[in-house]
LUMKE-113521 format. One line per 5 residues: their letters; for each residue x, y, z of N, C-alpha, C. Coordinates in nm, 4 decimals. Layout:
// residues N
A = X/Y/Z/X/Y/Z/X/Y/Z  ... $
END
This chain:
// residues 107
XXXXX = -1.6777/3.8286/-0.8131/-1.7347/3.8752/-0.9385/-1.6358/3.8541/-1.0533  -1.5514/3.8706/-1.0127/-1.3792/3.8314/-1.1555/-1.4246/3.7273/-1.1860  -1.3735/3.6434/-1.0447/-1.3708/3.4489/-1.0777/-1.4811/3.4334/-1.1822  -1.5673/3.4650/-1.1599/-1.7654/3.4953/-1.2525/-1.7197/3.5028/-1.3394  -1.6659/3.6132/-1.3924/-1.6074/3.6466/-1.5287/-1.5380/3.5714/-1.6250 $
XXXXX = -1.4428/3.5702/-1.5792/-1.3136/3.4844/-1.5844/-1.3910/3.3084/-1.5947  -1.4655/3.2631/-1.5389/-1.4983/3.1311/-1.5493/-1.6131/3.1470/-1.6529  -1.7041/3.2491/-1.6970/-1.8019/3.2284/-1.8136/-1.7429/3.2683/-1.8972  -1.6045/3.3010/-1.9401/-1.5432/3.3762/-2.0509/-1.4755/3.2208/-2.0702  -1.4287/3.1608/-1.9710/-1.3759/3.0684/-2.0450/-1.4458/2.9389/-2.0901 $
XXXXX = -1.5737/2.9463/-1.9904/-1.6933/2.8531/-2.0717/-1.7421/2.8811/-2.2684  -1.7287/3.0142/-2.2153/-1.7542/3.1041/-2.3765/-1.6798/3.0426/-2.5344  -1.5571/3.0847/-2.4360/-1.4114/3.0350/-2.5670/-1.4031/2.8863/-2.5686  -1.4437/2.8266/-2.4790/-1.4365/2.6589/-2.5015/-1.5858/2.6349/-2.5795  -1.7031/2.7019/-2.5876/-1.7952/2.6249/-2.6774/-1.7779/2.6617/-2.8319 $
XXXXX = -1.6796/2.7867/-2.8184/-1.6509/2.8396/-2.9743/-1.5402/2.7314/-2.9861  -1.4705/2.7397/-2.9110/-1.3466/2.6053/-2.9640/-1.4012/2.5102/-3.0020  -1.4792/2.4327/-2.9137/-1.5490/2.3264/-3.0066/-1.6576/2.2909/-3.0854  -1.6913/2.4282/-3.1000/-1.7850/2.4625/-3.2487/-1.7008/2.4152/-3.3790  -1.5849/2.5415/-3.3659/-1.4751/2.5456/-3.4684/-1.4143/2.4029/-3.4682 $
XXXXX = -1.3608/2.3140/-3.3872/-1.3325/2.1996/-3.4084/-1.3799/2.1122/-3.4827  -1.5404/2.0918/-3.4417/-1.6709/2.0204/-3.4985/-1.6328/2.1087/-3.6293  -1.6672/2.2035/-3.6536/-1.6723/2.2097/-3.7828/-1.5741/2.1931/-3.9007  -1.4725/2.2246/-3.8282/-1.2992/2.1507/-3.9006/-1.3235/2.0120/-3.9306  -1.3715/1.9572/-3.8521/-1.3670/1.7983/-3.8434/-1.5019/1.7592/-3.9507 $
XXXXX = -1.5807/1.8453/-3.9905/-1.6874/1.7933/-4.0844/-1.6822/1.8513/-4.2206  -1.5538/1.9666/-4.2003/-1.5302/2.0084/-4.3194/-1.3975/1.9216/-4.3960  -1.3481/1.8652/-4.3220/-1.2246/1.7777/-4.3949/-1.2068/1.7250/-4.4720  -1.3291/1.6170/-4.5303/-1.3183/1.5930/-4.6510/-1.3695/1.6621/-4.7584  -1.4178/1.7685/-4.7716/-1.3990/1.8485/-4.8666/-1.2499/1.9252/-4.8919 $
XXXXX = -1.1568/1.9859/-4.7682/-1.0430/2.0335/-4.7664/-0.9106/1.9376/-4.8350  -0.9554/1.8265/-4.8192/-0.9036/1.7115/-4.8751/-0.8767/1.6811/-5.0775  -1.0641/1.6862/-5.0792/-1.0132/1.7184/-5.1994/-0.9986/1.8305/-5.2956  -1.0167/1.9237/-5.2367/-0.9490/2.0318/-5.2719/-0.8069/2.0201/-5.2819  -0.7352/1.9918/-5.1950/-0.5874/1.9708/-5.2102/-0.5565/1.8680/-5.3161 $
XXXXX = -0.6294/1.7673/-5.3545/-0.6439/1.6552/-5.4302/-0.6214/1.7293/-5.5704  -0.7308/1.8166/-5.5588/-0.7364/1.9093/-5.6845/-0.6121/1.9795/-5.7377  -0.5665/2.0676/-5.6331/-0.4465/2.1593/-5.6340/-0.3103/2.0634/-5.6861  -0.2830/1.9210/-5.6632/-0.1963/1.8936/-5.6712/-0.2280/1.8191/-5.7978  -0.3586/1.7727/-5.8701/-0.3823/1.7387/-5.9801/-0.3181/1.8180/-6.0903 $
XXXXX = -0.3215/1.9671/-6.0555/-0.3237/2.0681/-6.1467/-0.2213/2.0840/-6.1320  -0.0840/2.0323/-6.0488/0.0444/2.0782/-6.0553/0.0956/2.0329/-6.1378  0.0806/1.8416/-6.1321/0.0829/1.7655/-6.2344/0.0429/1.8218/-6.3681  -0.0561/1.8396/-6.3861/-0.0404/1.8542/-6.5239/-0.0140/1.9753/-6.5967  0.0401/2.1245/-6.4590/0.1559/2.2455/-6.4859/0.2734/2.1378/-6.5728 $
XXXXX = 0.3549/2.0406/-6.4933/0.4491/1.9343/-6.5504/0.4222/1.8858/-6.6922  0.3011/1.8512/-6.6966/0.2626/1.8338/-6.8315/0.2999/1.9537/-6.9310  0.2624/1.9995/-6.9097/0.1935/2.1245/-6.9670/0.3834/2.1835/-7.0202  0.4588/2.1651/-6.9148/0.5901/2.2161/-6.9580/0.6973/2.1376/-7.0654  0.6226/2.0052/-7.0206/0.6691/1.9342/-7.1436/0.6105/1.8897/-7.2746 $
XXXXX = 0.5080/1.9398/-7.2575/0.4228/1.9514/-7.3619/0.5180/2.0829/-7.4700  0.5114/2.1759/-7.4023/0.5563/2.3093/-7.4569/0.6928/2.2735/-7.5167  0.7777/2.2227/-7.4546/0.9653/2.1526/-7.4999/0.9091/2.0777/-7.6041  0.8322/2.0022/-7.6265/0.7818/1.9541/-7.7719/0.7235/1.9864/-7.8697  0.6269/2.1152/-7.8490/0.5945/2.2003/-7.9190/0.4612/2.1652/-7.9978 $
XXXXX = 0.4186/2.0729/-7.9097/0.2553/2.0816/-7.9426/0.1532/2.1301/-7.8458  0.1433/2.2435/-7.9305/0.0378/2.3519/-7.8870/-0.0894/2.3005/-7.8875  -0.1364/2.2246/-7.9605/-0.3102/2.1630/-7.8970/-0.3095/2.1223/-7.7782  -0.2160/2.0345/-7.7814/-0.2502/1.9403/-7.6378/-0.2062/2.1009/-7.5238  -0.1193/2.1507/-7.5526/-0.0638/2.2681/-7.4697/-0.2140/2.3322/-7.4107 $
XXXXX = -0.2482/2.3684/-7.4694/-0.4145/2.4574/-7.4557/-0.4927/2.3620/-7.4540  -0.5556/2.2429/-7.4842/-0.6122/2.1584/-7.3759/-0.5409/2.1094/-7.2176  -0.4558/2.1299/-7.2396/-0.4213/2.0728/-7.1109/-0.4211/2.2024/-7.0082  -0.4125/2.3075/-7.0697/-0.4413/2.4373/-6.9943/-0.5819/2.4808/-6.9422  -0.6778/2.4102/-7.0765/-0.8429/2.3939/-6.9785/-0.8167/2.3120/-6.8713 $
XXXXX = -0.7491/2.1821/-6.8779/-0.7917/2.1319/-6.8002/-0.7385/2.1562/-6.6319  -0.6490/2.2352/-6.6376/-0.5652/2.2894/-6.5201/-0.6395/2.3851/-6.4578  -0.7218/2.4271/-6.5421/-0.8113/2.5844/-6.4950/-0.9524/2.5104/-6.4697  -0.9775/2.3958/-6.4622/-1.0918/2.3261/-6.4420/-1.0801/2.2388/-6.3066  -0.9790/2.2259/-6.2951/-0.8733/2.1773/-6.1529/-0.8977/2.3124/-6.0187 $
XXXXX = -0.8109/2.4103/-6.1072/-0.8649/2.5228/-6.0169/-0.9566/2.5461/-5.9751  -1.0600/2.5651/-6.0442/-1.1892/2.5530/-5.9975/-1.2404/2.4955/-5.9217  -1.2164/2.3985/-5.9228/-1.3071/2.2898/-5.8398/-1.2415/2.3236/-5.7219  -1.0846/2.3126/-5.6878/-1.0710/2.3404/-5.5697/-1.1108/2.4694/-5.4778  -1.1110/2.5721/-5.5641/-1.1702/2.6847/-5.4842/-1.2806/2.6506/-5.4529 $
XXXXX = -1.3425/2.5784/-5.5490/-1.5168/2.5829/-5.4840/-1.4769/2.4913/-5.2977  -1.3922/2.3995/-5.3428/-1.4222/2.3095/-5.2748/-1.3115/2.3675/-5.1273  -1.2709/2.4836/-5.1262/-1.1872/2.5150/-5.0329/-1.2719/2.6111/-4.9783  -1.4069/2.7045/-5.0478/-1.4561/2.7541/-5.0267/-1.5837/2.6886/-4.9180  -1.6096/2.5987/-4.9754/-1.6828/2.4855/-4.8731/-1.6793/2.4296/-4.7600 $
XXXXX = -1.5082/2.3853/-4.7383/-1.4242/2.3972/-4.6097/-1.4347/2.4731/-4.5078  -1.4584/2.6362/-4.5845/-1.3918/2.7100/-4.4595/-1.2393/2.7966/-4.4895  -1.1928/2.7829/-4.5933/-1.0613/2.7836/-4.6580/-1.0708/2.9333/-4.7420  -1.1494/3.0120/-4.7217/-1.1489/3.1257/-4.8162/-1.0413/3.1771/-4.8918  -0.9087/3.2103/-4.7653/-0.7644/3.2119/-4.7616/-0.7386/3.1735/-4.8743 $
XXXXX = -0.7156/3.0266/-4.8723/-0.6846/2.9870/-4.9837/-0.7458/2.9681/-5.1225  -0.8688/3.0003/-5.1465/-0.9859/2.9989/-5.2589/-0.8908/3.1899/-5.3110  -0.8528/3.2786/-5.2211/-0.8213/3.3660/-5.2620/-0.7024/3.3640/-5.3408  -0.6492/3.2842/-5.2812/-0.4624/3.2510/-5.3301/-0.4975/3.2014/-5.4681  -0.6070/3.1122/-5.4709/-0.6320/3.0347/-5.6080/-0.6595/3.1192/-5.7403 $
XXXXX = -0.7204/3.2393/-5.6781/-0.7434/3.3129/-5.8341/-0.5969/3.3979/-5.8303  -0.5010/3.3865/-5.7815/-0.3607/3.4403/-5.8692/-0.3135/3.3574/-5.9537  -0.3595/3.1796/-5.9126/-0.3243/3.0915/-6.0006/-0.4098/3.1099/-6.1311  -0.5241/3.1118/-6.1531/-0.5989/3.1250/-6.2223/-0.5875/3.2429/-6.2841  -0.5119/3.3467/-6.2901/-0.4698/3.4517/-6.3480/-0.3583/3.4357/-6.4424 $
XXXXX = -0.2796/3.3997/-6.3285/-0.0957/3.3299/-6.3996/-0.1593/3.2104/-6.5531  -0.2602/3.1232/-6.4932/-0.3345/3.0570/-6.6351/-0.4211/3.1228/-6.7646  -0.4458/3.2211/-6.7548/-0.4887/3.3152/-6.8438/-0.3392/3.3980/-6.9276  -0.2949/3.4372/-6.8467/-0.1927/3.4925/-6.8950/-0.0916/3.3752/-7.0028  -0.0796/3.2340/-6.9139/-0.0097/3.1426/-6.9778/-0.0874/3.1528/-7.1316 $
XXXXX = -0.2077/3.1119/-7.1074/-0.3298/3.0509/-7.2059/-0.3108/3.1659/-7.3356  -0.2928/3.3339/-7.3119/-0.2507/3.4035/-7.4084/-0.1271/3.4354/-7.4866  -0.0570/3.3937/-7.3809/0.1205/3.3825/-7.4503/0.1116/3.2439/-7.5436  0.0298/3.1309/-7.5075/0.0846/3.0199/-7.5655/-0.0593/3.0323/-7.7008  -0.1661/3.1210/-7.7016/-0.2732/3.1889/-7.8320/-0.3403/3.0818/-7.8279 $
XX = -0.4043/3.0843/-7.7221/-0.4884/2.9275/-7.6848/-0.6697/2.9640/-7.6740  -0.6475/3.1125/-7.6847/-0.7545/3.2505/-7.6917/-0.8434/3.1804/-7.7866 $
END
């Protein structure tokens, strides 16, 4: 009666394993560009800092939409994945950009 056990428990955890696999594997290219996204928006954090050492504030606050439009997309698109985790992590970024966006009166 164990062995019973013990052998449909592990039939059990192997069809969830390769549920979760299959679905890792069909969610990837969305996780993909999500990261695509995230690192778009780092780039143009870089921008954005040398923008500021020069001291033009338009481009400063456009380029701050466009970082928070970056964000976005990747949460959606991490949210799509499977990635919640990280869609959560994303709105501290998206906070830290609000906060930037009011220090630099982009309001």
């Amino acid at each position: 009666m164990r062995n019973l056990r013990v052998g449909l428990a592990s039939c059990v955890f192997g069809v969830i394993a390769g549920s979760v696999a299959t679905t890792s594997a069909l969610a990837v290219p969305a996780c993909i560009e999500a990261r695509k996204k995230v690192d778009e928006a780092a780039a143009l954090r870089f921008q954005v800092r040398q923008d500021m050492r020069l001291g033009d504030r338009g481009r400063v606050c456009d380029t701050l939409d466009e970082i928070g439009d970056r964000y976005n997309d990747a949460r959606d698109a991490f949210e799509d994945c499977g990635e919640g985790v990280v869609a959560i992590d994303l709105r501290s970024e998206l906070r830290q950009l609000r906060i930037a966006k009011k220090i630099n009166r982009c309001d």
